[in-house]
DOFI-43735 format. One record per residue (C-alpha): chain; x, y, z. Coordinates in nm, 2 decimals. Each point is the difference from the previous one (the first is absolute). Layout:
BEGIN
<"A"; <X; Y; Z>>
...
! end
This chain:
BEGIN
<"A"; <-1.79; -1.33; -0.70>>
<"A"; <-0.34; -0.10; 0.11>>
<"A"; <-0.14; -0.20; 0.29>>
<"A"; <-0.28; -0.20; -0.06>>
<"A"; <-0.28; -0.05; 0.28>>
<"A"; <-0.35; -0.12; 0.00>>
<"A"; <-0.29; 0.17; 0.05>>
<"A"; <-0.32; -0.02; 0.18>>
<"A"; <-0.18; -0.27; -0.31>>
<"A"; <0.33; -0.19; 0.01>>
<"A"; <0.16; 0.16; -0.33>>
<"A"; <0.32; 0.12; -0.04>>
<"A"; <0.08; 0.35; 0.00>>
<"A"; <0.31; 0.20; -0.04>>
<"A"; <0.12; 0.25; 0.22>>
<"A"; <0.31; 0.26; -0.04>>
<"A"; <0.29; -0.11; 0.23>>
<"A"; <0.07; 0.23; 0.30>>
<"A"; <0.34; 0.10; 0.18>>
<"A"; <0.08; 0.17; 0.33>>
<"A"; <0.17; 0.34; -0.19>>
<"A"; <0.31; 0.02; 0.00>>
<"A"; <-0.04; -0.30; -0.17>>
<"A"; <0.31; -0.24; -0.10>>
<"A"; <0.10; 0.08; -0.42>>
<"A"; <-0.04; -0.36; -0.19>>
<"A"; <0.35; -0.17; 0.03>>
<"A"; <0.17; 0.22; 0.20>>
<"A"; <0.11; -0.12; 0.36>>
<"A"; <-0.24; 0.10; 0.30>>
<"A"; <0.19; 0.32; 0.11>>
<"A"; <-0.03; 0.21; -0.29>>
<"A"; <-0.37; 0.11; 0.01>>
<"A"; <-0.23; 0.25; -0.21>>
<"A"; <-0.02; 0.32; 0.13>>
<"A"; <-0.25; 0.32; -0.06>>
<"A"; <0.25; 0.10; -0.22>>
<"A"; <0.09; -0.29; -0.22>>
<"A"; <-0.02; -0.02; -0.38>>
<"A"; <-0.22; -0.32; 0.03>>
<"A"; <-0.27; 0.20; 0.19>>
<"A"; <-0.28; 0.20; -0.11>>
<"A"; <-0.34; 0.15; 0.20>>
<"A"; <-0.32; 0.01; -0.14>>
<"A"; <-0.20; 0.36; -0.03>>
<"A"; <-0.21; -0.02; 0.38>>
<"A"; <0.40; -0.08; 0.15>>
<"A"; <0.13; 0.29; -0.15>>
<"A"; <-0.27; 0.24; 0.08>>
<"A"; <0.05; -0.11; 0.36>>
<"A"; <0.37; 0.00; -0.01>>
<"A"; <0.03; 0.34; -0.14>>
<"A"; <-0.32; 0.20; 0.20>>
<"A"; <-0.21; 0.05; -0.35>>
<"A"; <-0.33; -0.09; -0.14>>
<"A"; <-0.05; -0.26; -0.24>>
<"A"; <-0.13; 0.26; -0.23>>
<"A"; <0.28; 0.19; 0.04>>
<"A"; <0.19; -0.29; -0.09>>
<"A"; <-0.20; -0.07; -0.28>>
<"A"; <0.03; 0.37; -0.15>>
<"A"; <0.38; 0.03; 0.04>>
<"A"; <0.02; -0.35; -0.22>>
<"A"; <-0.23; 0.12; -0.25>>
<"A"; <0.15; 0.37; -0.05>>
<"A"; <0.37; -0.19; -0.03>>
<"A"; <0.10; 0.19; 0.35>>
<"A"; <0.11; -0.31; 0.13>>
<"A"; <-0.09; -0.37; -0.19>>
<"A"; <0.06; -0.29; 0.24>>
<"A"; <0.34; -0.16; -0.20>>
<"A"; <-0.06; -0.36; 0.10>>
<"A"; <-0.33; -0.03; -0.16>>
<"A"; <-0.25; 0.28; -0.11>>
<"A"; <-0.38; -0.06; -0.08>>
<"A"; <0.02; -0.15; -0.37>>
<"A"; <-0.05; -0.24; -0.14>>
<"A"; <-0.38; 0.05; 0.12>>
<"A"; <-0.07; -0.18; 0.37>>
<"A"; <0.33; -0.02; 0.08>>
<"A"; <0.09; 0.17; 0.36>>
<"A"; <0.27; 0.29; 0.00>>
<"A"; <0.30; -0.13; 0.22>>
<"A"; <0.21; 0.25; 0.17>>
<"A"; <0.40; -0.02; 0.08>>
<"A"; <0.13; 0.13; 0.33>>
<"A"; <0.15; 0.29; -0.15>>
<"A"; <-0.34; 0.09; -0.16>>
<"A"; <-0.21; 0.00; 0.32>>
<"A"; <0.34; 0.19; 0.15>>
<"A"; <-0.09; 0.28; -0.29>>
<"A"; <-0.33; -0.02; 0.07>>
<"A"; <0.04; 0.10; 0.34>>
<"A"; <0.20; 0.25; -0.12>>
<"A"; <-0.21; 0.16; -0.21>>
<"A"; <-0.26; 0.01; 0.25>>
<"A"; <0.22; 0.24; 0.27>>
<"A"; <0.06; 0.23; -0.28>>
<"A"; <-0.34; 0.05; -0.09>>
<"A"; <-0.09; 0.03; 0.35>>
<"A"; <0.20; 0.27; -0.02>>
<"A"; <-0.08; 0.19; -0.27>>
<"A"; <0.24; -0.12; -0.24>>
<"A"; <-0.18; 0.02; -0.39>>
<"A"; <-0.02; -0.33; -0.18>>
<"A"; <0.20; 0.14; -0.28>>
<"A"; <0.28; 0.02; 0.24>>
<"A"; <-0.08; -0.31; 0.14>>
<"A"; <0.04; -0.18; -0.34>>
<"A"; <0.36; 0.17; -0.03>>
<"A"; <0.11; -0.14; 0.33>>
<"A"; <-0.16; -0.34; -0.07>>
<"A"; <0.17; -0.03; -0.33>>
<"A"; <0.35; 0.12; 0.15>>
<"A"; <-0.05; -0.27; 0.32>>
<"A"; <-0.10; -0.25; -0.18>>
<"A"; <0.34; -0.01; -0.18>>
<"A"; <0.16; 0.00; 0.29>>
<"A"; <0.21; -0.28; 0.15>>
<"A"; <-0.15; -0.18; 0.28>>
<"A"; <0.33; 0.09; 0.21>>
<"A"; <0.00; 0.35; -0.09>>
<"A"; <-0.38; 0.06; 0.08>>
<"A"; <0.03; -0.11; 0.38>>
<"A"; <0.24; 0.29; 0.06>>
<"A"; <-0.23; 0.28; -0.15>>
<"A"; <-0.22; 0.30; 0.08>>
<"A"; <-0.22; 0.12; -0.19>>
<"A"; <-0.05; 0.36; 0.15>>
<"A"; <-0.28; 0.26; -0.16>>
<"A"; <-0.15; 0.32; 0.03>>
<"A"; <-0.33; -0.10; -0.09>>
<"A"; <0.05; 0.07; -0.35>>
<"A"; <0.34; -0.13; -0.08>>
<"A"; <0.13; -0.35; 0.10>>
<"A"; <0.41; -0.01; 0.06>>
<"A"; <0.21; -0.25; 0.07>>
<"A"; <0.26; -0.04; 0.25>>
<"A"; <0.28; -0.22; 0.05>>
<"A"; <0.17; 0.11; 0.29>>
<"A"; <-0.10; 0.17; 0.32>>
<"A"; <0.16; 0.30; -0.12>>
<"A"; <-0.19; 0.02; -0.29>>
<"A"; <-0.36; 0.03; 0.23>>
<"A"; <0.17; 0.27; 0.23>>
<"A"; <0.11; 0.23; -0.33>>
<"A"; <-0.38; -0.05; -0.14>>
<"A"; <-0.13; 0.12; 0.32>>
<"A"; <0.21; 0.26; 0.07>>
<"A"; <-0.12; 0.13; -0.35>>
<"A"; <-0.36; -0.01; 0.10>>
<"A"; <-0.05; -0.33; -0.27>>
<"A"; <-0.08; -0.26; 0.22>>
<"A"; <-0.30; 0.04; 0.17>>
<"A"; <-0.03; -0.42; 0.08>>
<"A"; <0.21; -0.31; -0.07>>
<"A"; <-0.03; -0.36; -0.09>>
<"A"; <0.23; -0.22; 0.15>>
<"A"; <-0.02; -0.32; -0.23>>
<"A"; <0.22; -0.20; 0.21>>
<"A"; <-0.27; 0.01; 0.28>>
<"A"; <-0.29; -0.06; -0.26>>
<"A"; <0.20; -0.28; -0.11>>
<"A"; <0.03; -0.18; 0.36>>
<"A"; <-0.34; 0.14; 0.08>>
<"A"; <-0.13; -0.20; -0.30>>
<"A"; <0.17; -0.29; 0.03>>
<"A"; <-0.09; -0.10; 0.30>>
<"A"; <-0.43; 0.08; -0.07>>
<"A"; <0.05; -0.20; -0.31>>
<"A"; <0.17; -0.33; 0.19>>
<"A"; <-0.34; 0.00; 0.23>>
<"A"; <-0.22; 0.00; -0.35>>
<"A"; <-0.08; -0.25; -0.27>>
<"A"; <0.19; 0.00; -0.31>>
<"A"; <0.06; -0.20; -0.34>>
<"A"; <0.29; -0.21; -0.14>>
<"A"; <0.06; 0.14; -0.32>>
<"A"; <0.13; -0.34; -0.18>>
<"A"; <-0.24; -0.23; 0.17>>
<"A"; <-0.29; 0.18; 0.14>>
<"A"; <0.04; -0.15; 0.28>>
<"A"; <-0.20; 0.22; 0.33>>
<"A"; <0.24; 0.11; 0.24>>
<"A"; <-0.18; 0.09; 0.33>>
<"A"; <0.17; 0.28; 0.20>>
<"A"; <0.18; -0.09; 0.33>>
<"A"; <-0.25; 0.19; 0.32>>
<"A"; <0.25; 0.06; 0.26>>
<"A"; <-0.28; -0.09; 0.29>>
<"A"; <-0.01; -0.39; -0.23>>
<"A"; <0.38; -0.02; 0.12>>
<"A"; <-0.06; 0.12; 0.32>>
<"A"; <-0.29; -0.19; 0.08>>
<"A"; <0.17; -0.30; -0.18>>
<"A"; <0.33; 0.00; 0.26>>
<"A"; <-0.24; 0.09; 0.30>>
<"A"; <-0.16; -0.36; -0.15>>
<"A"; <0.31; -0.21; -0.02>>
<"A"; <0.12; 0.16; 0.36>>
<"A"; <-0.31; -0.07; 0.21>>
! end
């Protein structure tokens, strides 16, 4: 839906309609809101790269060489702007600590491939543990202490904390509805604050 307004010369102009994010879902009552995580939500390329600590080239490679393709919406048809999920940019961020640390992008695409057919559920109560040249997954707590014990885990992701981590960075930034379009402008914590020390004073 578009709001019409009139410029400067007195014509009509159209300009994409905004919402505070979380924003309310069409038809649903006022308490169940969009969140970072939603379905219905997607974040353009300069979101992402902020979200997940990479450069927009970076980004750009990893999409070309099929490491990891936004699955809302990729780059084609031509002009179009790739549109990332939640659990893309949560990959992406991934991918980033494991190169940091060493980890080869052949063994990176193995563990993206394997995570990314992973249940939401499941993924928050995994880490990914590595050596530098191996990437492991653990499921318990036990399963980290064995690996170190056996000199395999050098470092370890905790996706549950990526997870919150990213969740709340991506509720202060900008992103898309993915049925409508629609801009949905992150919440700044200081606008609340500032906002109740308004309405108290």
């Amino acid at each position: 839906m578009l709001e019409r307004t009139r410029d400067g010369a007195g014509a009509e102009s159209e300009l994409p309609r905004v919402s505070r994010f979380p924003a309310v879902q069409a038809g649903q009552p006022a308490i169940e809101r969009l969140t970072p995580t939603s379905a219905l939500v997607g974040y353009r390329g300069p979101t992402a790269c902020a979200a997940a600590g990479i450069t927009y080239r970076q980004l750009d490679y990893w999409a070309r060489t099929g490491l990891l393709e936004p699955s809302v919406r990729t780059a084609y048809p031509a002009n179009s702007q790739r549109l990332y999920s939640f659990r893309d940019i949560l990959l992406l961020k991934i991918v980033k600590k494991l190169l940091d640390t060493g980890v080869s992008l052949q063994n990176i695409r193995v563990a993206v491939s394997h995570l990314r057919g992973t249940e939401a559920e499941d993924l928050t109560g995994l880490t990914l543990m590595s050596d530098g040249a191996t990437v492991y997954e653990c499921t318990s707590p036990q399963q980290v202490v064995d690996l170190l014990k056996g000199g395999q885990g050098v470092f370890g992701i905790a996706v549950g904390a990526v997870w919150r981590e990213l969740e709340t960075a991506l509720s202060r930034l900008h992103a898309e509805r993915t049925d409508t379009g629609e801009t949905l402008v992150g919440q700044d914590p200081g606008d609340e604050l500032a906002q109740r020390r308004n309405r108290a004073g």
